[in-house]
Every structure is written in structure tokens, then in C-alpha cells.
N, C-alpha and C positions, 0 to 999 in steps of 0.2 A: 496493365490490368488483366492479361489471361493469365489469372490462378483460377482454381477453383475456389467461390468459396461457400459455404455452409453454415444454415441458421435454423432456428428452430426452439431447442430446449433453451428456457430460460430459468435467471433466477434473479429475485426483486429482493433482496435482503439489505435494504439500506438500513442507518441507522438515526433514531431520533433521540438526540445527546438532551437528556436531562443534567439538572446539575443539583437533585436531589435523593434521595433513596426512594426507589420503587416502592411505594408505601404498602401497597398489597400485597408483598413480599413476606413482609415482617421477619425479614433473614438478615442477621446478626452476626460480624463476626468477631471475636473474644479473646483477647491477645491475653496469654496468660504465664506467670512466673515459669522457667522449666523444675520438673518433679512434682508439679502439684496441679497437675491437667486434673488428673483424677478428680481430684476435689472439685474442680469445677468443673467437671461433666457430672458429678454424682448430682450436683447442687442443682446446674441445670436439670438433669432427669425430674429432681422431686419439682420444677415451679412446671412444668408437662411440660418443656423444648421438644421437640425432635431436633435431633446433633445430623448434620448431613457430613462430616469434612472433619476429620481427625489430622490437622497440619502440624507443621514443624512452629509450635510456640503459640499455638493459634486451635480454636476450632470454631466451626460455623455450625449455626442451630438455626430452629426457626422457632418464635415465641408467639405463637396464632394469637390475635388481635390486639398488638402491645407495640405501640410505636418508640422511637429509639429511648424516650427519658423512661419509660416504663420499664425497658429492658435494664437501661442502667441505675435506678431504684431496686430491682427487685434484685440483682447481682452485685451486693454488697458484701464485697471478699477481698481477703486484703492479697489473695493472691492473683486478680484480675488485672492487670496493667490497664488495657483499654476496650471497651466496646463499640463497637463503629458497626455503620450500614455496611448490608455484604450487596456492592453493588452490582446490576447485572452487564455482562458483557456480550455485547451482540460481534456474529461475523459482520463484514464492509463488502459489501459486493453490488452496485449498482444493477440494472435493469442490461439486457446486451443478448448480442445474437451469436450465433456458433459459426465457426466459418473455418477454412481451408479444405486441404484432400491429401491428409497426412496414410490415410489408410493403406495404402501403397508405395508411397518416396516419405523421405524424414525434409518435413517443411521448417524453417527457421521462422519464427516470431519474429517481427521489426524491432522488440524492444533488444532482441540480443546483439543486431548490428546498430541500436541506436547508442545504446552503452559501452560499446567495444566489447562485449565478452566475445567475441567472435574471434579477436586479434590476441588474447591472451591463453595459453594452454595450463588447463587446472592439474594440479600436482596431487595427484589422487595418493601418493606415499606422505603427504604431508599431514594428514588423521585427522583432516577438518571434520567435522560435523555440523549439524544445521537442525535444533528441533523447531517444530513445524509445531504449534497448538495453534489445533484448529478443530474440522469436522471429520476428520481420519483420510487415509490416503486407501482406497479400495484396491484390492489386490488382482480384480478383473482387470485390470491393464497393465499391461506386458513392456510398457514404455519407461521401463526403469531397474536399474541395478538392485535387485531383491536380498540381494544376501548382503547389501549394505545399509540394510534398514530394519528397524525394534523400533517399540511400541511402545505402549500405558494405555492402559483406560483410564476414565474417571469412573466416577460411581454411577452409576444408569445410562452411562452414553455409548452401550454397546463395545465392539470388540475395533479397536485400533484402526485394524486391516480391513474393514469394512464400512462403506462411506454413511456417513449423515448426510445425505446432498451431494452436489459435485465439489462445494467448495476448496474443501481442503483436498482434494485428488488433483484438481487446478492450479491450486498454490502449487503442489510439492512437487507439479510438471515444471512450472518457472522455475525455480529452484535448481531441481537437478535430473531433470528428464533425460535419459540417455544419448547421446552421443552413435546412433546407431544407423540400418538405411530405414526407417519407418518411423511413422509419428511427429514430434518435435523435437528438439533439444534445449535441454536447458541450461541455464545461466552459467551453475558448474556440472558439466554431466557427470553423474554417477556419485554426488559426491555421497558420503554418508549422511544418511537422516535417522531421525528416534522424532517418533509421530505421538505425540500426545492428544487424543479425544477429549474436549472438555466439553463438546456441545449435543445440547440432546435436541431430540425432531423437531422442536421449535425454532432452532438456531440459535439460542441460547443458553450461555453460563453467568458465572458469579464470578467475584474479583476473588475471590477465596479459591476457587478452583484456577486462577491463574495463579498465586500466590504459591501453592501446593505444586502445580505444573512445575513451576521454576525450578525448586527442588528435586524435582524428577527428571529437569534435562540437567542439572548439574550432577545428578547421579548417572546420568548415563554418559557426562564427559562432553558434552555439547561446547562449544566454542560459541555459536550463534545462537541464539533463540530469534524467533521470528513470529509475526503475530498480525493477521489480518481482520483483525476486531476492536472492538472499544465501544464507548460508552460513557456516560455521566456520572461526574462525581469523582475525585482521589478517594484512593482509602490506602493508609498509610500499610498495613500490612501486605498490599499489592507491592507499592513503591517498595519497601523494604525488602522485599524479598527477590526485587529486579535489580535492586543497588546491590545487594550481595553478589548477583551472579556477575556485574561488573566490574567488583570489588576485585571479584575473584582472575578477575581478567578475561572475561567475556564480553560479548557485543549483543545488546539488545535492539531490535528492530518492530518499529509499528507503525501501522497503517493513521492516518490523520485525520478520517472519517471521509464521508460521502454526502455530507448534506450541502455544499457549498455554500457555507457561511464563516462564519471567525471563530465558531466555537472549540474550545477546547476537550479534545476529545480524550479518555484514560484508558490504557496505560500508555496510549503515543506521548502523553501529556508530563509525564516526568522527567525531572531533566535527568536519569541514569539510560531515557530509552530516546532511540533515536527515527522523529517522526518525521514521515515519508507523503508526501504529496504525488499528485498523480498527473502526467504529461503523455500526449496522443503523439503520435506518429511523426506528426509536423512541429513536435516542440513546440506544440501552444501546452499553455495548462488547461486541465481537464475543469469543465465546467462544475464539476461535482467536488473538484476536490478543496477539505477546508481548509482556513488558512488564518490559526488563531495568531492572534499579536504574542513578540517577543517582550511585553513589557506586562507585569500584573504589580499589584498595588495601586494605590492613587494617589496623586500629592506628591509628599515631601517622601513618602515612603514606596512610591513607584521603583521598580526595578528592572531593568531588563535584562534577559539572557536567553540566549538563542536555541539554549537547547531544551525550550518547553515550544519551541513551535516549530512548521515547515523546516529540516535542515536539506534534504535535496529531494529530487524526485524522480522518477521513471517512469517508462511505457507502462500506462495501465488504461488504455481505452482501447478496445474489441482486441483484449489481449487472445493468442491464441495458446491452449495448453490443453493438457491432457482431462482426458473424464473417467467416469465411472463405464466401465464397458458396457456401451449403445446408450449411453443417455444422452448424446448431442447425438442432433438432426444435421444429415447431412445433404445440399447440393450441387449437384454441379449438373452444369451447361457447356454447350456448345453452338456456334454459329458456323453453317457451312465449314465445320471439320476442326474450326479454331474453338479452344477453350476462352470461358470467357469468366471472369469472376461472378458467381452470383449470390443470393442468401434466402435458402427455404423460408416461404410463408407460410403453408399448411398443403396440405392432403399428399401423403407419400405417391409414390409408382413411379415407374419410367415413361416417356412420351416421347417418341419423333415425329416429325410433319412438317410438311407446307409451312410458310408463315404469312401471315393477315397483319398488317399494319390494322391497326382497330383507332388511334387516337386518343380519346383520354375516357373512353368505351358508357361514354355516356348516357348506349342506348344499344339493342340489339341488333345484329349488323349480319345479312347472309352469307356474309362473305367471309366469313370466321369459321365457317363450317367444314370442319373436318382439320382446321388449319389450328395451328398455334398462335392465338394471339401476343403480338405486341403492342403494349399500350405505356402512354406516358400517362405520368404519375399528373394528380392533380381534378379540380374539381367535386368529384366525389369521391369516397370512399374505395378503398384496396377493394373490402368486399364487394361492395358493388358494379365493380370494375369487373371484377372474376365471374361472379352469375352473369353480370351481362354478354359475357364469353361464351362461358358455356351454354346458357340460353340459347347460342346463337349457332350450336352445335360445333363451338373450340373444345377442344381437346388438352391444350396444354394454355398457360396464359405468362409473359413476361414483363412484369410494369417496371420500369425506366426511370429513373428519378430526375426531379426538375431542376436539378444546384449539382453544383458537386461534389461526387462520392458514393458509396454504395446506397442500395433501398434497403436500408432495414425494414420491416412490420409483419401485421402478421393481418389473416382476416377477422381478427376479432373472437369473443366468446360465442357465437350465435353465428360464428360461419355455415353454411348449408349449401357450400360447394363440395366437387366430389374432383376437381382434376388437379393437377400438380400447379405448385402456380409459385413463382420466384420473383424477389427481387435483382433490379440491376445498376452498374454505374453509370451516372449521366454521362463518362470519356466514352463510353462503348458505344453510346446509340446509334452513331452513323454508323458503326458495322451491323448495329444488333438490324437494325430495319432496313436496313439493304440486303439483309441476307435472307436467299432463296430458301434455305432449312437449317430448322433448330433442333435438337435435341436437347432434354432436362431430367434428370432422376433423380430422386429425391428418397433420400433412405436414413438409419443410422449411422452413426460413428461414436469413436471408444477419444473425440477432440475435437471441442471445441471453444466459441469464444466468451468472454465475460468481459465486463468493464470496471473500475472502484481502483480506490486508494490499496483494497486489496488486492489487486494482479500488483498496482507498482512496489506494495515492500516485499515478495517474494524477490522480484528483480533485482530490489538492493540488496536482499538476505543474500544471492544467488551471486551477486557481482561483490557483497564483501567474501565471500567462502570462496572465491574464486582469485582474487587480487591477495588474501588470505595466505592460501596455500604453498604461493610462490614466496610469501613471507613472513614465516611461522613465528620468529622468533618474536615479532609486535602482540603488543595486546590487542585487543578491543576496543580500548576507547583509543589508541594510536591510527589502527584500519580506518574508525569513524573519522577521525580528521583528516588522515589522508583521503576519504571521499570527500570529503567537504573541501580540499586544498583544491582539488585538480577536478571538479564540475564545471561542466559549461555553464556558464554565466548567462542565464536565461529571464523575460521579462525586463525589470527595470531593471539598471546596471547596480551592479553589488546583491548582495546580501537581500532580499525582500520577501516576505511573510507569504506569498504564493509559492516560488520554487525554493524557497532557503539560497543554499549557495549555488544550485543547478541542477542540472543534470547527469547523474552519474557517469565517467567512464572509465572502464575496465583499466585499460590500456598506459594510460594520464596515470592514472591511481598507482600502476603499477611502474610505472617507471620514474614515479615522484620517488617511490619507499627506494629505490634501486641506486639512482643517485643521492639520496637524499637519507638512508636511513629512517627508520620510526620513528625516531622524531623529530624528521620532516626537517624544512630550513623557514619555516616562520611565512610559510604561504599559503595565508589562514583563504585569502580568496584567491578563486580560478584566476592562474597567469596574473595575479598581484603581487608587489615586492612590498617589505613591512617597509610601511611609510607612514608618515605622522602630519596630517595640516592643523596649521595653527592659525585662528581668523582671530584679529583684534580686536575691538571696539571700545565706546564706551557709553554705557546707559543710565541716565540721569547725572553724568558725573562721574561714574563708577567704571575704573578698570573691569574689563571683561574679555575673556580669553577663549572661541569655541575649540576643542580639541576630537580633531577626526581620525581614526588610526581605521587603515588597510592593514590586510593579508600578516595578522596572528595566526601562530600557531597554535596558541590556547582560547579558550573565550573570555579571560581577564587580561588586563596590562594592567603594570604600575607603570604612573605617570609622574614628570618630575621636571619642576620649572627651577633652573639656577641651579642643577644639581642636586637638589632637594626631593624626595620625595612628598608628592602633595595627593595621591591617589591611589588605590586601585577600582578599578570601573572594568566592566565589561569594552571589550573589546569592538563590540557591534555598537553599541551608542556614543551620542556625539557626551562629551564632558566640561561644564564649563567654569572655569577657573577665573574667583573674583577676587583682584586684586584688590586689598585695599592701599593706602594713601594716598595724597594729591601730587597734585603734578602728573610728570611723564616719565619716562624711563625705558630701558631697555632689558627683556626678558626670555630668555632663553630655556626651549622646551625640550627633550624627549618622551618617548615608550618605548617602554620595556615587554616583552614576553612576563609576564606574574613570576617573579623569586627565579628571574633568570637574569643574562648577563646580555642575551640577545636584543639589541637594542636598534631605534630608527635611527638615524640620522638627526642632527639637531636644526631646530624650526627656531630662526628669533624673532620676536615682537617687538617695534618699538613703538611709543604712546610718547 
């Protein structure tokens, strides 16, 4: 635990997934024949639209007080394909605190030795690229290879190279923060980026301005797109325009929301994008991250397939990464000479002194005077803890946490203390209170931390553009299975809708593609050989066959009793094959890989 660490600036931009159109919006988006846009922008101008978004086959308008049937009445053109809600898309970022002490040594993140990128070297000759739409990546920080990154604006969301927030200056640290002696490094250092701004000072866009994005990182040659946002509702001109950039042989990545439920969040939620769940430190999953079902439909027309929900996940809890220069609040401590980790509460300065064990400072105490309080956490309030310090003529004040781990908090909105005051790890305390003197400063930094489903799909944009590089000739959706082959198998064993297939790593991933080629050898799950079970029964009478297929290299098999084909089914659900006639007999199964030759071994039944 002696790092330094730092807390402070936060950011709260979670997100609440509706699964309808922002009705107060009244923003429309209008998929229209090519060569006859005109006509329908003229047509919209005369019913008074305001047009925000001139896309490729598409533009978005807003029709002030006219809800969707309104809109699609009054655009009656036979050159209009479709009218759909232009949904909004919020950034993913959970609540979290700043921490490390990159300002002087280049500090490594946990999620980059939790992933292995640490163990693979990125192939900066290989022309990966990685766009980044987000809230822009600010140009005050010096923690990254400059002349290998371009921009776009959107229409009102200011200039690329200039932050909306710290978010997207965070993201593009995971991603590809330099490789240097200061700050952090990230996933692929240095690799190339093209920064797209879609979000204005609210922290939000429209799916139309994703739509339009896309087209702009496949104009500037992106291999990866990457996406730390989402939101309620599909809209098929988003999806369409994410399936293109796959089509084309790219890899789409997104964030799976932050409200820790089942909801289905967009554009994670397509199955052409691949959505990213979020795991802390200790490979637990992150309490915030969502975790919709592989299955939609109901009934006889239920389906399932793996690639609308969780497929792996990464370090995204108190990630550490780069910021807008001086917007993270920095800590750090010392006990009798030893650093020790901590995390800024409120009121900047430097402080040294004595130290005062104070208790859990439940009351004014003279013996704190002049001295730096140490207090453990508990009974009443941070703040109350800190005045009754200083009250007591402390100087500095250290609260202690009661479990274990670091103190995050803060003193609240209505703080009315004036001395430095930090959180600390409950492993520390027997040093922290046995020590004769402390020292604590408490200032800016150009890095700190965040928590969300958004730090963990940076990490996989960053760990596929890195696994990538070393093996160019793959597409996009080949890299995706290769993470999904070679993840640690985390949670329930297989496949399960919190981590998907696991845990990203670098290393697995790249030594899968090395022996194994692009397209893989059919080891669709971590350390699984493609195997087929076949469980018998019979119910009311009735032959009945359950069929369970392991480690595909696709998300479909064709399945086939006696030589026959009797299926194709997803690969992740169980399949059950109803025999009719009487009697018993004996029946003979495989799977297949979908329209290949790559098959199990054969399972027989006999009844």
C-alpha cells in the first residue's frame, strides 16, 4: 500500500436507460433515398423543422411539439425510407475519486497488468488506429504521442482538442497514454487516435451524431471505434451505420452501462458492437456494471445470442488515467518518512506535525493541538470528524477506514473546515497510528481516477489495438473472438451475462492468433476444447435430447443427429432435440462450427 494516492475532482455522469424516445426532444431522425435529401430538407424547412445533422442517407431535425406519429403524418414522401426517434446518448462514468502520483514517475494502472498488456509489445509500424467518440481528449496534457492524433467536431460541441469534462481525456489515457518516464501508460502506447466530440456541456448526444461519427472514423481509417456511452432505445440508423464499419472489417466497442441492472443499453446493445462489462481490481464484477440477458423474444420465438449482451470485461473501478491539465486533486502522505497511499477529502495546502491518535473524534480533544489528527472512520460524519480536529487546534486531520481498502469521501457540500484532511487504507493503520510524524499535501494533477463500464471498454479498445497490431492481417470481428477465446473465465463457470466470456488478456489473446491463426481453432471459451454433451430423457413419453456445445469459434453451430442435419442454434444455448416415435433406439450426435467442417466429436443416446 505505499503509493501515493489522490482524490478530489469528481465526475457523477451515470446513466438512466430508458427504452423510449426522450419525448421532449421532439428530435427525429429521417433515413432518406440517396439524391433526394434535398427534397426532404426543403419539405421539412416549410412544416418549420430545425435540421441539426446532414448524414450519410439520413438527416436529424427537430419538429417542436410533434410526437413520433405526428412527424411521420406530416412527412409523407415517397422519397423518406424511415422516420425513427433520434435517441439520446449519454457518456458512462460512475461517481470515483482521483488517486496516484504520476506527476513525477510514469505509474502503471492495475488494469494493464490485470489484462497482460504489460507482457505484449504494441507494433506501432502496424497503422492501427483507435477513434475515441467521446467528450474530446484536451491538449493540456503532455501524456501522449500528439502527432499521432486528428480530430472532428460535431456541430456545437466545441473544438476536438479541447475537453468537455475530463471524460474523454481519461478514456484516450487507457487507450494509448504514452509509454514514457511520467504519468501513466496505456493499453497500446502511443497508438494512433482520431478523436471525435459528439458531446455538448451537458454530457450529451443523439444516436444520429453517433451514426454520422462512424462515418467520420471510417474516413479517417480507424480499425477500432470505441465508445464510453449509451443509452435507451435502438435506432436502426445507429445500428446500420456500426454494421458498416464491421462489414468493412472494423471492430466496434461499448461500454454496457453503469446502472447495475439487466437493462439493455445502445449502441453496446447491437449485436455488430461489442459490449464491455466492468471488473475491479480483485476480479470481482463491478457492482455498477449491467448485465442484460443473452436471450430477447418470448415464447416460441425467444432467441438467444451472445453478442447483444456482456461479452468480456475489464479493470474499470478507481481506474487510474490521464486528465484535463490540473482538474484531478492530488494527495499524498507520509508516515515517519514512509509514503503511504491516501485520497484528498477537501481543503488543498501542505501540513507536517506531531500526530494525535484522536479516535473516531467524536468530541474536541486538547491534545490534537498543534498536532495532525488520526482518526478512524465511523460513528459520525467525515465532516464532523475534521471540525472537531481543528476545533481542537489540529492542523492536518487523517480518517482511517473501518473494512478494507482505501477512504474514499469527501466533507460534504457545507464543509466549513479550512485544514488538509485525507482519506486512508484500513492495511495502514497500525503504521499510520504508531507514527511519531506525518506529513500530507494536497494540490492538483494533470491524473486521475474514475470508476464505469467506461474506464473498462477503453481497456478492451486498448488491449484489442494492441493484440491487433501484432496481427494485422485479422479483421475485427476475428480480434473479437480471439478475446472472447482466451478470457479468464470469471464468476459462474462458462459463459454468464455479468462477465460474458471473462476477463480480457493481452498475452492468451495473442498467442491464441500466433499458434492458432484468425481463425482461431474453435475455442469459442477460455481453455475450452469444442465439445458437444448430449443428456437423454424422456418426457410424457416423448424422446428428448438436451444439446450443450463448449468452446465455438462462431456464435452459431449446425447440429446433427445420425448424420443429418437437424439445426442451426446459437452456440451459447442449450438445444433440445424431440424425437418422435415409440420405443427406444439408439442416436447419434454432433456440432459443427456454422457452414464448416470443424466438428465435435460424436455423443450417442441410447432410449
Amino acid at each position: 500500500m505505499k503509493l501515493s494516492k489522490i482524490a478530489g475532482a469528481i465526475i457523477a455522469l451515470t446513466v438512466s436507460v430508458s427504452t423510449t424516445a426522450t419525448a421532449d426532444d421532439n428530435r427525429y431522425i429521417i433515413q432518406v433515398d440517396k439524391g433526394n435529401k434535398g427534397v426532404v430538407k426543403a419539405l421539412a424547412n416549410r412544416l418549420g423543422a430545425e435540421i441539426h445533422l446532414d448524414g450519410n442517407g439520413f438527416i436529424s431535425a427537430t419538429f417542436a411539439g410533434k410526437d413520433l406519429s405526428q412527424v411521420k403524418g406530416l412527412l409523407n414522401n415517397p422519397h423518406i425510407k424511415l422516420v425513427e426517434a433520434d435517441q439520446r446518448r449519454h457518456l458512462m462514468s460512475a461517481y470515483s475519486d482521483d488517486a496516484g502520483n504520476p506527476m513525477t514517475q510514469q505509474v502503471t494502472p492495475y488494469a494493464v497488468y490485470q489484462s497482460q498488456a504489460d507482457q505484449v509489445a504494441f507494433n506501432a509500424s502496424a497503422g492501427m488506429k483507435v477513434c475515441v467518440i467521446d467528450s474530446g481528449l484536451d491538449a493540456s496534457n503532455t501524456d501522449f504521442e500528439w502527432n499521432n492524433i486528428s480530430g472532428d467536431n460535431d456541430s456545437g460541441t466545441g473544438n476536438w482538442n479541447e475537453n468537455g469534462g475530463p471524460h474523454g481525456t481519461h478514456v484516450a489515457g487507457t487507450i494509448g497514454a504514452a509509454d514514457n518516464s511520467v504519468g501513466v501508460v496505456g493499453m497500446a502506447p502511443g497508438v494512433d487516435m482520431h478523436i471525435i466530440k459528439v458531446f455538448n456541456a451537458d454530457g450529451w448526444g443523439y444516436s444520429s451524431d453517433l451514426a454520422h461519427a462512424a462515418d467520420l472514423c471510417s474516413a479517417a481509417g480507424a480499425n477500432i471505434i470505441s465508445m464510453s456511452l449509451g443509452g435507451g432505445g435502438s435506432n436502426s440508423t445507429e445500428s446500420n451505420a456500426f454494421q458498416s464499419f464491421v462489414d468493412a472489417g472494423g471492430l466496434v466497442v461499448a461500454a454496457a452501462g453503469n446502472d447495475g441492472n439487466n437493462v439493455r443499453s445502445y449502441p453496446a446493445g447491437y449485436p455488430s458492437v461489442m459490449m464491455i462489462g466492468a471488473n475491479d481490481a480483485d476480479n470481482n464484477i463491478a457492482d455498477f456494471s449491467q448485465f442484460p440477458s443473452c436471450t430477447s423474444g418470448r415464447g416460441k420465438r425467444a432467441t438467444t445470442d451472445e453478442t447483444i449482451c456482456v461479452e468480456v470485461t475489464a479493470g474499470g473501478v478507481d481506474t487510474l488515467s490521464t486528465y484535463p491539465a490540473g482538474m484531478a486533486t492530488a494527495s499524498n502522505m507520509s508516515a515517519d518518512g514512509a509514503a503511504y497511499a491516501s485520497s484528498a477529502m477537501e481543503n488543498s495546502g501542505a501540513i507536517a506535525g506531531g500526530t494525535y491518535y484522536m479516535g473516531t473524534a467524536e468530541a474536541t480533544d486538547s491534545g490534537a493541538n498543534g498536532n495532525i489528527c488520526v482518526i478512524d472512520r465511523g460513528v459520525i460524519s467525515f465532516h464532523d470528524k475534521v471540525a472537531n480536529c481543528e476545533s481542537s487546534g489540529g492542523v492536518g486531520a487523517v480518517i482511517i477506514n473501518n473494512e478494507a481498502g482505501m477512504l474514499f469521501g469527501t466533507l460534504g457540500d457545507t464543509n466549513t473546515t479550512t485544514i488538509p484532511a485525507v482519506g486512508a487504507a484500513f492495511e495502514d493503520r497500525a503504521a499510520i497510528v504508531a507514527a511519531s510524524n506525518i506529513s500530507i499535501d494536497i494540490g492538483t494533477s494533470d491524473y486521475g481516477f474514475m470508476s464505469g463500464t467506461s474506464m473498462a471498454t477503453p481497456a478492451v479498445s486498448g488491449v484489442a489495438a494492441l493484440v491487433w497490431s501484432n496481427h494485422n492481417q485479422c479483421t475485427g470481428s476475428e480480434i473479437r473472438e480471439a478475446l472472447k477465446a482466451t478470457a479468464m473465465d470469471s464468476g459462474a463457470v462458462g459463459n454468464d451475462v455479468y462477465f460474458g466470456y471473462g476477463i480480457v488478456k493481452a498475452a492468451a489473446a495473442d498467442a491464441y492468433l500466433t499458434a492458432n491463426g484468425c481463425a482461431g481453432d474453435g475455442g469459442g471459451e477460455p481453455g475450452g476444447d469444442f465439445a458437444l454433451t448430449a443428456d437423454g430423457y424422456k418426457s410424457k413419453g416423448v424422446k428428448k435430447v438436451d444439446l450443450t456445445v463448449n468452446g465455438a469459434a462462431g456464435s452459431n453451430v449446425d447440429l446433427y443427429r445420425d448424420g443429418s442435419k437437424i439445426a442451426t442454434t446459437s452456440a451459447s444455448s442449450t438445444y433440445t432435440d424431440t424425437i418422435s416415435g415409440k420405443g427406444g433406439g439408439t442416436f447419434t450426435y454432433k456440432a459443427c462450427d456454422e457452414g464448416t467442417t470443424t466438428c465435435t466429436a460424436e455423443q450417442t443416446v441410447v432410449f
